[in-house]
C-alpha positions in Angstrom: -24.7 -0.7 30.5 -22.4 -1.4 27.5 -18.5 -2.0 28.1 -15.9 -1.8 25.6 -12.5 -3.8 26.0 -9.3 -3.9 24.4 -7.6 -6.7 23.8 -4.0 -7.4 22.1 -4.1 -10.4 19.6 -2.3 -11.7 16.4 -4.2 -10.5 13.3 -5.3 -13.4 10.8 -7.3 -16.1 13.2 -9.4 -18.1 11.3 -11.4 -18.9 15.2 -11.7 -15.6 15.6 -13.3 -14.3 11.8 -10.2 -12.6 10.6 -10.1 -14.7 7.5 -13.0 -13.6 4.8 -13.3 -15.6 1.0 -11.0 -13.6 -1.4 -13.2 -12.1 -4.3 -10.4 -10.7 -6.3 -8.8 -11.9 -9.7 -6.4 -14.6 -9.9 -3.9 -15.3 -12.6 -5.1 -18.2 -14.5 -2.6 -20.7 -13.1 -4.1 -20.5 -9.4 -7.6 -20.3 -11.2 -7.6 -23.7 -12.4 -6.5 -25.5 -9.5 -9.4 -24.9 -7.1 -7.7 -23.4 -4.5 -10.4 -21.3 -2.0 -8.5 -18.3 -0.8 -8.7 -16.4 1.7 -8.0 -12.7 3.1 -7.4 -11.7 6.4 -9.4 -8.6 7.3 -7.2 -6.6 9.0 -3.6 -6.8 7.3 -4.8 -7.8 3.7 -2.7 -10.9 3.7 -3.9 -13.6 1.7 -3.9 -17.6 2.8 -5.2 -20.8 1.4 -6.1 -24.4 3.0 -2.9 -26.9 2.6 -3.6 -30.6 3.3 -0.8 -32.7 4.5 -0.2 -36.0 5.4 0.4 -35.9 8.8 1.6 -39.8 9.3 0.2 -42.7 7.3 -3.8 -42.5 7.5 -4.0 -38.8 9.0 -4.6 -36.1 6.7 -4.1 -32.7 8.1 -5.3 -29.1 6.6 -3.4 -26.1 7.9 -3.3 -22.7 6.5 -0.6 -21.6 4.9 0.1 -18.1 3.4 -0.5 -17.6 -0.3 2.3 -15.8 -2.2 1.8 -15.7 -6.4 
C-alpha cells in the first residue's frame, strides 16, 4: 500500500533537489565569469555558489541569490 504525506518546508534546498542548473541566457557580463547558476524549481528564483574566506586557511561556498 502507497501513502502520500504532506509536509511544510522552505522552497530552494539544495539537500533536498530544489535547485536545478539554469539553461537560460545570460547577459554577457555574467557569461564570462564562469559562474554556474542555478534555479530553484519551485519559485523560479535564481542562486549561484559564493566562496568565502571563512578565517585564514578555510574557504567556504554558500549560496547566495543571483540578482542581474
Amino acid at each position: 500500500m502507497k501513502i502520500k504525506e504532506t509536509i511544510e518546508r522552505e522552497c530552494c534546498d539544495p539537500i533536498q533537489g530544489d535547485l536545478k542548473p539554469y539553461m537560460g541566457k545570460l547577459s554577457p557580463k555574467f557569461r564570462n565569469r564562469g559562474i554556474s547558476i542555478k534555479f530553484c524549481v519551485h519559485c523560479g528564483q535564481l542562486w549561484y555558489d559564493k566562496r568565502r574566506a571563512d578565517g585564514i586557511w578555510w574557504n567556504e561556498t554558500v549560496l547566495e541569490r543571483f540578482i542581474p
